[in-house]
C-alpha positions as CSV (number, residue, x, y, z in Angstrom):
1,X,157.6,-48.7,-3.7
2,X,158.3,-52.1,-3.0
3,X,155.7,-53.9,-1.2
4,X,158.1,-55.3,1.8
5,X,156.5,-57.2,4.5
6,X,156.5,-56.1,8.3
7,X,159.2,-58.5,8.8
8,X,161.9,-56.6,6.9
9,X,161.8,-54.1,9.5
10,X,162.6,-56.5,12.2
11,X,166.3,-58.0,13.1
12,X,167.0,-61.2,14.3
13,X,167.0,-59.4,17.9
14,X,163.1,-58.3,17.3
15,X,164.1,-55.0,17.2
16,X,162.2,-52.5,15.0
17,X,164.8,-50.7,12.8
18,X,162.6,-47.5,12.8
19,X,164.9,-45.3,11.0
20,X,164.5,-47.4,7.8
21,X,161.7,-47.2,8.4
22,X,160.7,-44.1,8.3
23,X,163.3,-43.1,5.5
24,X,161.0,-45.5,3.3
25,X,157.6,-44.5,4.2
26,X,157.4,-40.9,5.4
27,X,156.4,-39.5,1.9
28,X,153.8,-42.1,1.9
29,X,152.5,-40.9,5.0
30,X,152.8,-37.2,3.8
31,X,150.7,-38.3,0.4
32,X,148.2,-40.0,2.7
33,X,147.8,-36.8,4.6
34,X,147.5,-34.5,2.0
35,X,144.9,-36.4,0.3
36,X,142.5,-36.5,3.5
37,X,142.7,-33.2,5.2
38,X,143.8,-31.2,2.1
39,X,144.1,-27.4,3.4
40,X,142.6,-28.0,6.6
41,X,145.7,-28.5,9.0
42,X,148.4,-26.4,8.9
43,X,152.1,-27.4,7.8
44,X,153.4,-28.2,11.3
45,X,150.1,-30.2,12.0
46,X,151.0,-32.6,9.0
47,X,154.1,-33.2,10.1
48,X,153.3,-34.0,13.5
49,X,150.6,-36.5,12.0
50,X,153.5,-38.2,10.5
51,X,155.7,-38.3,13.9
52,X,152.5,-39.7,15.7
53,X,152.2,-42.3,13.2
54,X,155.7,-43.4,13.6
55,X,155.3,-43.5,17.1
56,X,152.1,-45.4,17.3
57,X,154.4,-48.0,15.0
58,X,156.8,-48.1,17.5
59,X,154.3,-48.3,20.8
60,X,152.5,-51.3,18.8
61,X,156.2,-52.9,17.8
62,X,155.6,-56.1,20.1
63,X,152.3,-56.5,17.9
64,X,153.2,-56.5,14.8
65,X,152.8,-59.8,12.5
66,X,156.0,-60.5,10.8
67,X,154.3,-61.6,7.6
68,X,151.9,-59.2,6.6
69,X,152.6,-56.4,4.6
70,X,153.7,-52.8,5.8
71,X,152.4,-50.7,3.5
72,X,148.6,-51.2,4.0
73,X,149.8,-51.2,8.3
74,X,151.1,-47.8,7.7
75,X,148.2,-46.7,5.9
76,X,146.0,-47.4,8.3
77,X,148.1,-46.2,11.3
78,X,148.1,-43.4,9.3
79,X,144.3,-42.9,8.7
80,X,143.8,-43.4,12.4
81,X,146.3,-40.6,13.4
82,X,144.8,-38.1,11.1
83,X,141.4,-38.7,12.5
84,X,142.4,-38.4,15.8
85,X,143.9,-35.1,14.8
86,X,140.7,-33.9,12.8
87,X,138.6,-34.9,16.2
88,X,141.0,-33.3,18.6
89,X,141.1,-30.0,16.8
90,X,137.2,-30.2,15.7
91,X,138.1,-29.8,12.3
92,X,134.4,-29.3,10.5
93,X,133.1,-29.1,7.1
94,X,130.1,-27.1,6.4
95,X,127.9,-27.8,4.9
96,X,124.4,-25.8,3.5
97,X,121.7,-28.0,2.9
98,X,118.1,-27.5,1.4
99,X,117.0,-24.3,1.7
100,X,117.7,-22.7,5.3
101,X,119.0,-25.9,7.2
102,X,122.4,-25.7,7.8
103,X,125.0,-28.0,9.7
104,X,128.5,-28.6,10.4
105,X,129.5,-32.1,9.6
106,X,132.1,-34.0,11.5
107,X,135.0,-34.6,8.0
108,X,137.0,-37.4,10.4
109,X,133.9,-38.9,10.9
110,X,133.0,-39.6,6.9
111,X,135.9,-40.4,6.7
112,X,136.7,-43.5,8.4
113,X,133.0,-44.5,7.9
114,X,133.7,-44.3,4.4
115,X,137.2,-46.3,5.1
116,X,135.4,-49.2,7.1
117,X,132.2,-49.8,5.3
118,X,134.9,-50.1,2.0
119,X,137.0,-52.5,3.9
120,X,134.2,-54.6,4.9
121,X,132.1,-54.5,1.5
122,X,135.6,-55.6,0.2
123,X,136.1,-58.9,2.4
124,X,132.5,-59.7,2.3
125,X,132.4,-59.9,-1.7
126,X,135.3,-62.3,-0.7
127,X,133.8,-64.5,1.5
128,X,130.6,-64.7,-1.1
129,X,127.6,-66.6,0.1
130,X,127.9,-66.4,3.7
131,X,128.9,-62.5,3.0
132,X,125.2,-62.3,1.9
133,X,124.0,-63.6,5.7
134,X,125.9,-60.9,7.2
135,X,124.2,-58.6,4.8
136,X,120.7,-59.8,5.7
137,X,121.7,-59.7,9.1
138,X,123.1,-56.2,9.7
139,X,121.8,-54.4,7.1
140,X,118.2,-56.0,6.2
141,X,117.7,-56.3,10.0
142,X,116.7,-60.3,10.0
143,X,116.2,-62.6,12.4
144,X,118.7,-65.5,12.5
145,X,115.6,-67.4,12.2
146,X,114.8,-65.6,9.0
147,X,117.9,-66.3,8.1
148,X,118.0,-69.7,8.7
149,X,114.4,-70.9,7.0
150,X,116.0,-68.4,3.8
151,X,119.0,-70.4,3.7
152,X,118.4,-74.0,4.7
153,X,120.8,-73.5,7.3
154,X,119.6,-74.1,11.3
155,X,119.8,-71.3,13.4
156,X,123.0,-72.1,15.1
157,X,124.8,-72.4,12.0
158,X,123.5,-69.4,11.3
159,X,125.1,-67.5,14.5
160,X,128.0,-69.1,14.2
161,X,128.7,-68.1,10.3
162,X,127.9,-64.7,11.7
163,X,130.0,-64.7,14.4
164,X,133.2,-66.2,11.9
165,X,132.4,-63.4,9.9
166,X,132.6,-60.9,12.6
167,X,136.0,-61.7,13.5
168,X,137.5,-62.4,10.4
169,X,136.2,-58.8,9.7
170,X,137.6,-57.3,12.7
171,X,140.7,-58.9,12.3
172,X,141.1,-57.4,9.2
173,X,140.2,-53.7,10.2
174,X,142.8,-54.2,12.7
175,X,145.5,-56.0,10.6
176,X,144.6,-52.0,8.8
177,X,145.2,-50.2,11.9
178,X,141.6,-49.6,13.0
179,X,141.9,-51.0,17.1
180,X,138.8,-52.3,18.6
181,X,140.7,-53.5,21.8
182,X,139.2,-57.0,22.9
């Protein structure tokens, strides 16, 4: 598929043409939901994943940035759906651990785990040395201080790398379809 850019979906109006829409990406959809809940919904539930996501592209419509792409948008409208659907129908995976212990684990909940922590390691090897005082922040659990006397930087520059990170992630995640309101 061509990668066409949310823009091409829009008329001069700023109307969403969602009938082209969804004639070019429903399959996409369709593959996206088949890969992550596999036999675990039933026909009619897929399907209504891929109305909801069509309808959460139109309730968003007013948002939408004109020059990013669609396809990575969908996908992670999509995503978000489909874990909304595992969560609202409890849809489990069990799982038998060592020995006796056994446990139900939460599949939507891997799964955008999985989805964020790639989306961030992603932009953070990006963003290169000032990825690595996000690192030391969030995952080694330093001080800004720490940070800082590590670094050469002061302390402020420090917070404020962090907090430039921090939205540039967040942007991103949402640009993807994760929404962390304000």
């Amino acid at each position: 598929m061509e990668e066409k850019l949310i823009g091409f979906y829009i008329d001069e109006k700023n109307i969403l043409n969602i009938k082209q829409l969804v004639n070019d990406y429903t399959n996409y959809v369709l593959s996206i939901a088949k890969n992550m809940v596999g036999h675990t919904l039933e026909e009619e539930d897929i399907e209504e994943i891929i109305s909801d996501v069509f309808l959460v592209v139109w309730k968003n419509r007013s948002k939408l940035k004109h020059n990013l792409p669609m396809k990575p948008y969908i996908a992670g409208v999509s995503k978000n759906v489909i874990k909304n659907k595992l969560r609202k129908n409890k849809s489990y995976l069990y799982v038998e651990m060592e020995e006796d212990i056994k446990t139900y684990i939460d599949i939507s909940e891997i799964i955008e785990s999985n989805e964020e922590f790639s989306l961030i390691s992603q932009e953070l090897k990006k963003i290169g040395k000032d990825g690595k005082i996000f690192i030391m922040f969030y995952c080694y659990n330093k001080k800004t201080k720490e940070i800082a006397k590590m670094t050469g930087l002061t302390e402020f520059n420090v917070r404020t790398k962090l907090h430039r990170i921090r939205k540039k992630i967040k942007s991103i995640l949402e640009e993807r379809g994760y929404y962390y309101g304000k």
